[in-house]
N, C-alpha and C positions, 0 to 999 in steps of 0.2 A: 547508699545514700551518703549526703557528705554536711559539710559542716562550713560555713564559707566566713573569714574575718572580712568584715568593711567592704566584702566586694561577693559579685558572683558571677557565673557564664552566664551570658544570652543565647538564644537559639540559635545566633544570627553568627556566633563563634567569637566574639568579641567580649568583654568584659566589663561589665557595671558597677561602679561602685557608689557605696551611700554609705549614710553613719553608720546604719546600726547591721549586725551579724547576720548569717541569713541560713536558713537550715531546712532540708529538705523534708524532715518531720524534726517532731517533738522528740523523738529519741535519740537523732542525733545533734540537738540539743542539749537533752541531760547530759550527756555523754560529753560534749562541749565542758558544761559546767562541772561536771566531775573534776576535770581535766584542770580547767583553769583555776574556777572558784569564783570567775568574776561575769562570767556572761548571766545576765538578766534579761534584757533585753533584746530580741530578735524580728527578724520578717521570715515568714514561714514561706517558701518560694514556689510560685506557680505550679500548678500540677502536683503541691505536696498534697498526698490522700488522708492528710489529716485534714487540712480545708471544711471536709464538707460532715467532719465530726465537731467539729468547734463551734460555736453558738457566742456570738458576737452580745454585750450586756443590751445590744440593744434588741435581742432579739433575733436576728435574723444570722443564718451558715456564713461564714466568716468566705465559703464559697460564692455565696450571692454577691452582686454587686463587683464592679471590678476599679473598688477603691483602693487594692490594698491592705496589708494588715500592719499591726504591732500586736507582738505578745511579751509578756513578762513570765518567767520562769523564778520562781525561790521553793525552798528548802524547806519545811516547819516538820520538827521532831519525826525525821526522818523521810518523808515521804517528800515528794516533789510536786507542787501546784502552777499550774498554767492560769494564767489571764488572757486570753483571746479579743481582741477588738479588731473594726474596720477601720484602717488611717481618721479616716475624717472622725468617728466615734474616738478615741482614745485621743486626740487634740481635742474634740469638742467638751470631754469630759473634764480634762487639765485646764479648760478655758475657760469655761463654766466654774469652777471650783476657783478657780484665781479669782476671776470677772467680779465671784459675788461676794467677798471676802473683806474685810478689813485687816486682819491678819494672817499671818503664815500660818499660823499653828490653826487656828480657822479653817483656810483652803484644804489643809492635810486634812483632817477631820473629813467636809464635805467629799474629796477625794477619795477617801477611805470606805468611806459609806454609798459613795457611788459606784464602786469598783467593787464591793464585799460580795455581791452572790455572782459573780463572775466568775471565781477562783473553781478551777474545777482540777481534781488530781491527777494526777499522772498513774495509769497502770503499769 
């Protein structure tokens, strides 16, 4: 499995690139962050067989649907925590929390609580 910076292969042999990191599972991921210290954020990449273990906060296999993902990877006293969303779910939630907000420290809060039983650990 690999671990891809700002880009990845297509099927088609050619090369894709977008912002954010792209990882064929969650483990090589961690192992990403080990490394660097600074990846947080990723797209977990077609055919990854984690897909249809991850559970999007909205409910539904981060499998279903062919929106896409963003996940979030951190750290807390030792163990490693995923955040799993569908693209359009992880915009919708940062847009929502902005949208309804009068302040920053506001948005985060909302954010915070809307993303809280998402977090699920890493084995």
């Amino acid at each position: 499995m690999s671990f891809y910076r700002k880009s990845r292969p297509r099927p088609d042999g050619t090369t894709g690139y977008s912002g954010y990191d792209h990882a064929d599972t969650i483990d090589d991921a961690v192992e990403a962050y080990k490394r660097a210290r600074s990846t947080k954020h990723f797209i977990l990449t077609d055919g990854s067989p984690d897909l249809d273990m991850l559970t999007c906060t909205c409910g539904h296999k981060l499998s279903e649907g062919d929106d896409g993902n963003r996940c979030q990877l951190v750290k807390r006293n030792g163990v490693f925590y995923v955040l799993a969303q569908h693209y359009k779910c992880a915009w919708g939630t940062l847009l929502g929390a902005i949208g309804t907000s009068h302040t920053l420290a506001e948005a985060g809060g909302k954010l915070a609580r809307a993303e809280a039983g998402g977090w699920k650990a890493v084995a």
